[in-house]
C-alpha positions, 0 to 999 in steps of 0.5 A: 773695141771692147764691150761697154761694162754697161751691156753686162749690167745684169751679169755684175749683178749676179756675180756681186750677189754670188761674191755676197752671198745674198740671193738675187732678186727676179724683180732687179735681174730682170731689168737689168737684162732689160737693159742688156738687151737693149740694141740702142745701149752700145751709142748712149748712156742710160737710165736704170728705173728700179721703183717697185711701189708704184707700178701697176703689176706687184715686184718683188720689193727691193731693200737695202741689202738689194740695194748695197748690192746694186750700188757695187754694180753702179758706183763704177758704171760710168754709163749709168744717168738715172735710177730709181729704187726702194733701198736707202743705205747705200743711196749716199756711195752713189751720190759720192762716187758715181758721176754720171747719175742724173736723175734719182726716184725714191718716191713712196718707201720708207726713208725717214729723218736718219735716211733724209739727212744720209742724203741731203749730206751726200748731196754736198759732194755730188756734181751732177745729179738733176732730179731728186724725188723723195716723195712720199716718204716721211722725213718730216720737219728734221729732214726737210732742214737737212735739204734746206742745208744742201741747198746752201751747198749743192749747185748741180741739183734742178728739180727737188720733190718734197712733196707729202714728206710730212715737213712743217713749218720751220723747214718751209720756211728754210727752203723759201729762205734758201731759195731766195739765193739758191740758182739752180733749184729750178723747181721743188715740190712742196706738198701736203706740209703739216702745218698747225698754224692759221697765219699762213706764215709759210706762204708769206716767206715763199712769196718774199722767195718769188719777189726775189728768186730769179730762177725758178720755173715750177713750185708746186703748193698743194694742201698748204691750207691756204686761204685767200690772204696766202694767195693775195701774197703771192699775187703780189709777189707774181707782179714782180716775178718774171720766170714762174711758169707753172704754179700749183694752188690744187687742194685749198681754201681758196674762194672767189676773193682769192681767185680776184687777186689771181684775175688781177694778176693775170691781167699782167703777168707776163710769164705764167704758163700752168695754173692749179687751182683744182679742188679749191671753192672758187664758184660762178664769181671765181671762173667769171674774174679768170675768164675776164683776165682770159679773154681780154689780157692774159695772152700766156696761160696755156693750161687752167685746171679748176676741176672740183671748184663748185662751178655752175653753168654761167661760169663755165660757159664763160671760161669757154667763152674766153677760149674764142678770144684767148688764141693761146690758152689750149688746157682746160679741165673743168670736170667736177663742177656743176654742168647745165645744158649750156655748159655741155654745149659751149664744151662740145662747140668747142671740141666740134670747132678744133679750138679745143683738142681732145686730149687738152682737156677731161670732159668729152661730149655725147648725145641721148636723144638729141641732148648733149652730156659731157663725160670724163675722160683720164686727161690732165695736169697729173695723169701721171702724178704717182706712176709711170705707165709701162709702155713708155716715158710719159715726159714724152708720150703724153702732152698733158703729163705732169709727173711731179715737178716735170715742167708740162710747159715744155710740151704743151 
């Protein structure tokens, strides 16, 4: 039996790059003899990761004309499922041709409005790619009605990350419109839009979308500039939804008043798993309405962020305190509020009792002359929000990592 053409990944490569006169680039061969040298290659398919801008050591940046080249290497491997990289133009031949890719990452480059639409339309053909991750990349309001557009069309796509691609209004409001029919987008990313508007009007259409949308699992709606009304509307929504587990309020106005409605909900719903709320300015009166919902209903939230939420002492130790009656809730990361003497004590009875394990939570106990203080420690609901560590998979690795529109509920 022959070799598959796959173990010989960095040997196309070199020969296209030789038959195109165009210099190879260390950063691409390396990982492709990577890849070549993995014993495992010969009994699976594989995932080629080629993101340049978001590792901890500098890589030569790949172009376009890096990436022209790697899609004549790719289009005809029949045993490539993922990759991730800097060049656009030839992005779309892979979508087209290639039916074995999977997952694509294209987070923090250069792709525009030309670049999003190359894409999205490329979209309407391609069967089998799951995960598309466009974040970072300025396609703005034009790009993201392309992608609203595709979702019309494409079927196969599951996991869709818009997120601080500078969309605006109109195309939110598109994506929950679309969303409210599309059955296989099972969750998208939607953060930091350009919004002018104090109406709010693009979280009234996304809690119409979740009274109705069957499907969806993850949404993400971080710096929307919502304020207590947005979030009353998609209390109401979350009354009838029945399949959202992981909601992502972080980076809001949100107050006390806001945070009533979400207590109220909690109380029953049935079905969320992950809540968000880090910098947002729900105080004592806030933490005491989720505590109440903890404590005495809710039996399905697995992971409450408040970090940053001008928290005192009282409140605190009253979301530890529910911990002692809620035997599900195992998450909770609360570093950036205001910790008195109590708080530190009800954290570290928590920790010293194994009721709450080290790695769920950001906040760590030490003493100073029989005094206990809390420290921080690098746990949470994004770790891993914008790289992915060198020595693995953090999807895997890490129980409480949450790379962008990755479901942590499958792992908690």
């Amino acid at each position: 039996m022959g070799v598959p053409k796959f173990v010989n990944l960095d040997k196309q490569y070199s020969q296209a790059c030789e038959e195109l006169k165009q210099p190879e680039n260390p950063f691409i061969t390396h990982i492709l003899q990577e890849v070549a040298q993995d014993e495992e290659v010969m009994t699976k398919k594989i995932t080629v990761k080629i993101a340049g801008n978001n590792r901890l050591v500098p890589v030569q940046k790949v172009t376009d004309e890096d990436f022209q080249i790697l899609a004549t290497v790719f289009v005809n491997n029949v045993f490539l499922t993922g990759t991730s990289s800097d060049g656009i133009i030839w992005t779309g031949t892979i979508f087209k041709d290639n039916h074995t890719l999977l997952y694509l990452n294209l987070m923090f480059n250069d792709i525009g409005t030309i670049g999003a639409e190359f894409i999205a339309k490329a979209l309407h053909r391609n069967e089998t790619l799951l995960h598309l991750r466009m974040t970072g990349n300025k396609i703005d309001n034009k790009g993201g009605m392309y992608f609203a557009a595709m979702m019309q069309i494409n079927n196969r796509l599951q996991k869709l990350d818009v997120g601080d691609c500078d969309l605006g209004t109109q195309s939110l409001i598109a994506l929950a419109t679309v969303l409210n029919h599309n059955e296989s987008i099972r969750a998208i990313n939607l953060n930091r839009p350009i919004l002018y508007s104090e109406e709010e009007e693009t979280t009234v259409h996304i809690g119409l979308m979740l009274k109705i949308n069957k499907v969806l699992v993850e949404l993400h709606m971080c710096k929307h500039e919502m304020k207590n009304f947005g979030v009353e509307r998609l209390c109401d929504a979350l009354y009838e939804n029945t399949t959202l587990r992981y909601l992502d309020l972080s980076c809001n106005k949100i107050t006390r008043d806001g945070v009533r409605f979400l207590g109220q909900m909690l109380k029953r719903n049935a079905t969320l798993e992950i809540l968000d709320l880090n910098y947002n300015r729900i105080e004592d009166d806030g933490a005491f309405y989720l505590s109440d919902a903890l404590a005495t209903h809710n039996r399905t939230l697995q992971a409450l962020a408040v970090t940053n939420n001008s928290i005192k002492g009282k409140g605190l130790v009253a979301l530890a305190e529910s911990m002692k009656t809620n035997p599900v809730l195992s998450n909770i990361y609360v570093w950036g509020n205001r910790f008195d003497e109590d708080t530190c004590v009800a954290f570290a009875e928590l920790l010293k009792s194994g009721r709450l394990k080290p790695t769920n939570t950001d906040v760590e106990p030490y003493e100073v002359d029989g005094q206990t203080y809390l420290a921080e420690v690098s746990h949470g609901l994004k770790k891993y929000y914008y790289w992915t560590p060198s020595y693995g998979d953090p999807e895997n690795k890490d129980a409480n990592a949450s790379l962008a529109i990755t479901p942590v509920a499958e792992n908690l």
